[in-house]
N, C-alpha and C positions, 0 to 999 in steps of 0.2 A: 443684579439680585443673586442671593449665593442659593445653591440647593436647598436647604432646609427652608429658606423662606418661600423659596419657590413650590415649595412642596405643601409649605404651613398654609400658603394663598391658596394655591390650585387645589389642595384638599377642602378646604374652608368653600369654598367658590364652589365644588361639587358636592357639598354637603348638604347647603343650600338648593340647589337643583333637586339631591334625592330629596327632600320635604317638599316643596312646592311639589312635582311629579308625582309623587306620591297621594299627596293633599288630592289634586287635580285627577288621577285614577280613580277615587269615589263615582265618577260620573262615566267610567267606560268600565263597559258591565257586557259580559259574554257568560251567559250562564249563571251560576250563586255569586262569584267572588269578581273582582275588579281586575283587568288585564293591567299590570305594572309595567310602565319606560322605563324602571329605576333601574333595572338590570343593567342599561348602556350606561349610565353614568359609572355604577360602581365596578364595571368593566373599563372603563377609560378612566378610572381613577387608579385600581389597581397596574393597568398596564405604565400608567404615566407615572405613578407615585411611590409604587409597592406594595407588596405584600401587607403590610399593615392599613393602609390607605384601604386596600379593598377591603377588609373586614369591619374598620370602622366604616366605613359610608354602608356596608351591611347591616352594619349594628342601628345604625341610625337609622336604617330603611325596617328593620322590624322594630322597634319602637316607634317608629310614624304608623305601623299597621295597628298595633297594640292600639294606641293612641285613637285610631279612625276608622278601622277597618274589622278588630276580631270579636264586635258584639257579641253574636249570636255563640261563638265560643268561650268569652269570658265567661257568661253567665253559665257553663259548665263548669270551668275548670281553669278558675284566674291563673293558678301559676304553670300548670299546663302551656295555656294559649301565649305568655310572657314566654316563657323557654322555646315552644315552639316556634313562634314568631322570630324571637331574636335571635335562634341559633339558623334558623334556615336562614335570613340576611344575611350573619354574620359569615358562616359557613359559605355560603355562594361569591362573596366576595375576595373571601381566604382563598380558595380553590380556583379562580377567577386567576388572583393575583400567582397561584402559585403554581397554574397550569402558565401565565402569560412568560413569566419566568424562568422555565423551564425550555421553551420554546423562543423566547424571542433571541438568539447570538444564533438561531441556525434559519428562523423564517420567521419575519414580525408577521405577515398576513398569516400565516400557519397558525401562530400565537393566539392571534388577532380573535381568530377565526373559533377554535379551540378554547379559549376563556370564555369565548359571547356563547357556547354550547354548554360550555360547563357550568355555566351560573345558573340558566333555569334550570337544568338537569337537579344539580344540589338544592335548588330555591326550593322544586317541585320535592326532591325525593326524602326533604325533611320535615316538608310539611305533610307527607301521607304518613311518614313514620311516629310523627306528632301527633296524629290523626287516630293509629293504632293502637298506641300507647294511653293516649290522655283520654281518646272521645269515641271509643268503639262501640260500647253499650247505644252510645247516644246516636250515632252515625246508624245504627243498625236500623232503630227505629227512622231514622230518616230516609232509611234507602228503602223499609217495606211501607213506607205514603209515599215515595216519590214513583213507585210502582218495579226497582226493582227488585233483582233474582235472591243479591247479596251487595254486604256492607263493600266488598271491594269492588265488584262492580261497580257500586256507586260512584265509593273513592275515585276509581277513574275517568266512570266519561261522565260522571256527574258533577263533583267539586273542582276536579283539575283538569281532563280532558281536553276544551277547546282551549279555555286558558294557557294551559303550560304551550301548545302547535305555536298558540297566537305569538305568544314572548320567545318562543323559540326561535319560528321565523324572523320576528322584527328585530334581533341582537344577530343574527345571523347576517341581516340582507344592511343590518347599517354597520356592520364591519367594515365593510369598503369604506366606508368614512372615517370609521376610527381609526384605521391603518391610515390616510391621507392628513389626519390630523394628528397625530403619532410621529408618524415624517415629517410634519412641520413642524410641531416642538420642539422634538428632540434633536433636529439637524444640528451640529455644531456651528457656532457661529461663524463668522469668517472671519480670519487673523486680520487683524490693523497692519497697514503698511505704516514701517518706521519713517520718521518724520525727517526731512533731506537734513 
């Protein structure tokens, strides 16, 4: 199988994951929003496939949220919640791919390690900025019923808080996998011995 097909499967085959993953985070729930896996795929998609690879499986992962997940903000600010959605998937997979990149000719687990940080980081730091931008009025009055001080308070340990710890940890601590599974694909095969 040459590159490009191998790339067109294993992207397709991880695209597929982030929807089901996604689909299936509706039902784990810490707090307001659903704690997302989707993070590892489009970190092992990025490291395995490229820099493009991680922004579409990004993109595809805020469109499944769009899709299932940003009710209660659609009904503020449809094209809001659509940009904010798709640019923090997109963006965390981009950055994913483009910290793995940078990093993997001098330490794949370094890389590894460094992508699975930087996608919730970017996931988290552009859906607050979405937040600020599109739904601050509306966030204000949520944070004075929710009982807090202020809207950014809220924003943090209220909307993303345990959320982002939880996705942060769990791309961190299954690194060690994606680096083992990394080393496994990518090993070069082994030359055929010429035929007597």
């Amino acid at each position: 199988m040459n590159t490009k097909t191998r790339t067109l499967v294993g992207t397709g085959i991880l695209t597929a994951i982030v929807i089901v993953l996604q689909s299936m985070a509706l039902a784990i729930r810490f707090g307001t929003f659903s704690i997302t896996l989707v993070l590892i795929p489009i970190v092992v998609g990025a490291a395995l496939y490229g820099i493009k690879a991680g922004a579409w499986l990004g993109f595809v992962f805020g469109v499944v949220v769009v899709a299932t997940d940003a009710g209660a903000f659609l009904a503020i600010n449809v094209p809001g919640t659509v940009a904010t959605c798709v640019l923090k998937g997109m963006l965390a997979g981009l950055v994913a791919g483009l910290v793995y990149k940078a990093l993997e000719n001098k330490n794949r687990w370094a890389a590894v390690i460094s992508a699975a940080i930087a996608a919730p980081i970017v996931n988290t730091g552009i859906f607050l900025l979405g937040c600020r931008i599109f739904f601050f009025p509306t966030i204000n009055e949520w944070a004075a019923g929710a009982g807090f001080e202020s809207a950014g308070q809220y924003m943090i340990f209220g909307l993303v808080g345990l959320n982002f710890v939880v996705e942060a940890v769990v791309n961190i601590a299954l690194s060690s996998v994606i680096v083992r599974v990394l080393n496994i694909i990518k090993k070069p095969a082994p030359k055929a011995e010429p035929q007597g």
